[in-house]
C-alpha positions, 0 to 999 in steps of 0.5 A: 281117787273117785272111782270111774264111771262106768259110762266112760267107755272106750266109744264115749271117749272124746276125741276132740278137747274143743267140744268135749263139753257138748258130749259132756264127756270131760273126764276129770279123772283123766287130769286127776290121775295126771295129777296123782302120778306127778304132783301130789296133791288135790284130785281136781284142778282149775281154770278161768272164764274167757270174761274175765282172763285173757288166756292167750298170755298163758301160753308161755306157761306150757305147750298147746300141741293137743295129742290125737285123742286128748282122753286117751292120753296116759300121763307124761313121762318124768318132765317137770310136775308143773309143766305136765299139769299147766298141759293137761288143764290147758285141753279144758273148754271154757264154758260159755255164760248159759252152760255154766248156769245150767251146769251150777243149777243141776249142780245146786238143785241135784248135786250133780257130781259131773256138773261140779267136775265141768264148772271146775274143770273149765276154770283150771287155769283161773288158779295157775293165773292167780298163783303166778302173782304170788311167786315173789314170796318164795312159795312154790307154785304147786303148793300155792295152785293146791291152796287156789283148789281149795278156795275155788270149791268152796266158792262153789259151794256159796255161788248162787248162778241166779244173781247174773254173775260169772263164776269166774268173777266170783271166785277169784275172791276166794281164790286169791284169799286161799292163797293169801292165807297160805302165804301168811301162814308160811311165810316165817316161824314167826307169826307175821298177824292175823288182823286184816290190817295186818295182812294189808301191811304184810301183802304191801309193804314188799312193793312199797319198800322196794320202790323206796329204797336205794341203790344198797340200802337194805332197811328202811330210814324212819322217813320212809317208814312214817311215809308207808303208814301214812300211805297205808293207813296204819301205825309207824311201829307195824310198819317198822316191825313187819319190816324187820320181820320181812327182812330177816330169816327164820331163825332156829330157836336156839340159835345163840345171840350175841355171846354166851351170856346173852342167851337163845333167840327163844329167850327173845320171842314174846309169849303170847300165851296171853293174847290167845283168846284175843286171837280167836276173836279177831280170826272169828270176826274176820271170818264172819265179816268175810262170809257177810261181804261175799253174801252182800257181793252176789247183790251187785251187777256184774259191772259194779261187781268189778269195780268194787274188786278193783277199787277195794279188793286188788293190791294195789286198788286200781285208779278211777282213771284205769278202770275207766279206761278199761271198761270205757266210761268216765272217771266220774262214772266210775266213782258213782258205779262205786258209791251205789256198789257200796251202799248196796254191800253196807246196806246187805251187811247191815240187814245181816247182822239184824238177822243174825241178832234176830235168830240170836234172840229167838235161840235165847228165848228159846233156851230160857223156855226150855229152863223154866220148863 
């Protein structure tokens, strides 16, 4: 727990949540302690930006009486964890676009520690929005809003406010791949993939089995299996084998299969030591290639920024036809907002990795000098 600051006195304290951001009074360690007592888990808690989230649809999720003085209020007694903290997050104001720039700037410039605290204080329910979406894999809420802390913070790390976008839109990519990777992290014992291709089939498979099969039907006909990789781009037997993976439990590794003579489950898992150093590759690439794509991201206007989300990155991609009619513009339009964004991402990505190759070739010419020395 960060130790109070002494400014944070009985007279400073703000009585009214709406304008707790003009005093600049927002006591984080107030929903830190909430959280302490309650949870047990990160300090600091999230939201989401008025731009990009409709709030109102979150009220179901925990009452809005706001208490007589919001700063003062000690932590609930015994209630449901959740329910205490979707409360306590709801009392923080979101920031409107020219406070959240002068807060990332003294935050960038200074290190303004209660800068930091505001930007992230008035994006709390941005995380309990986007955990909601993942319920259906049977992780609980808190664990999946934990993961969404640690992936707005380090969106806040790399968020440059000069580029004219809102933080909202930014981080809801780091977000969302926090807890996708949570997610795939727990979901089975058994490592259901690492590549990218493989997390695509993992996050879709789920839809796509469920609109297919029938009344009563629990697995999937080949037919079926060769329409979902054709749709998903991806070969017949991962479908088949992410399938089977999604479908059965975790089992324990001595479970015994079949009769005595048949051996263990472990006797039945690939080793696959061999494929170890295969696997830090892949995970490496991946991650680089994910750290060049939010680089070239912060390039594109706030306009083409979105689409590219929605097209490239949601599961499922929206149509043309659905973005269009939500940011009021023709399909064709649309389409051409999307091939100027991706030009710009390719041609960022591919200055990158020229860059990369040229601080490569010095450090190497670098290391030969001090040799031949």
């Amino acid at each position: 727990m960060v130790k109070k600051e002494e400014h944070f006195s009985e007279e400073a304290r703000v009585d009214d949540p709406e304008h707790a951001l003009e005093g600049e009074l927002v006591d984080i360690d107030v929903v830190a302690e909430a959280l302490e007592a309650s949870l047990e888990f990160p300090e600091v808690p999230l939201v989401e930006n008025e731009d990009e989230v409709d709030f109102e649809d979150q009220e179901d999720l925990s009452s809005q009486e706001e208490p007589d003085s919001f700063l003062t209020v000690k932590a609930p007694p015994k209630r449901d964890p959740l329910s205490a903290y979707l409360k306590r997050i709801s009392y923080f104001p979101m920031l409107k676009q020219d406070e959240e720039y002068t807060l990332a700037k003294r935050w960038q410039e200074t290190g303004d520690v209660r800068a930091k605290e505001k930007i992230i204080a008035s994006h709390l329910r941005l995380v309990s929005k986007i955990a909601q979406g993942y319920r259906g894999y049977g992780m609980p809420l808190l664990d999946l809003i934990s993961e969404g802390h640690i992936g707005i913070m380090k969106a806040l790390e790399k968020f440059d406010p000069e580029k004219g976008v809102r933080f909202s839109t930014y981080a809801m990519w780091w977000v969302r791949a926090a807890m996708k990777e949570y997610v795939m992290r727990n979901w089975s014992l058994v490592k259901t993939g690492t590549t990218a291709a493989q997390k695509k089939l993992f996050f879709n498979l789920r839809s796509k089995r469920r609109a297919m099969l029938e009344e009563g039907q629990r697995y999937l006909t080949e037919e079926q299996i060769a329409q979902i990789a054709k749709d998903l781009n991806v070969p017949e037997n991962s479908v088949a084998e992410m399938a089977k993976r999604l479908n059965g439990n975790d089992y324990s590794l001595n479970t015994p299969i079949g009769g005595d003579e048949e051996g263990q489950w472990q006797d039945w898992i690939e080793d696959e030591e061999e494929n170890h150093a295969e696997q830090i590759a892949q995970n490496d690439e991946f991650k680089k290639r994910s750290e060049m794509l939010e680089n070239a991201f912060q390039f594109l206007k706030p306009r083409e920024l979105k689409i590219m989300q929605m097209r490239r990155l949601e599961e499922p991609p929206q149509t043309l036809e659905t973005i269009g009619l939500e940011l009021n513009l023709s399909r064709e339009r649309v389409r051409q907002i999307e091939m100027k964004a991706f030009v710009k991402v390719q041609k960022n990505v591919q200055q990158q990795i020229q860059d990369g190759q040229r601080k490569a070739e010095v450090a190497l010419n670098n290391n030969r000098a001090v040799l031949d020395n």
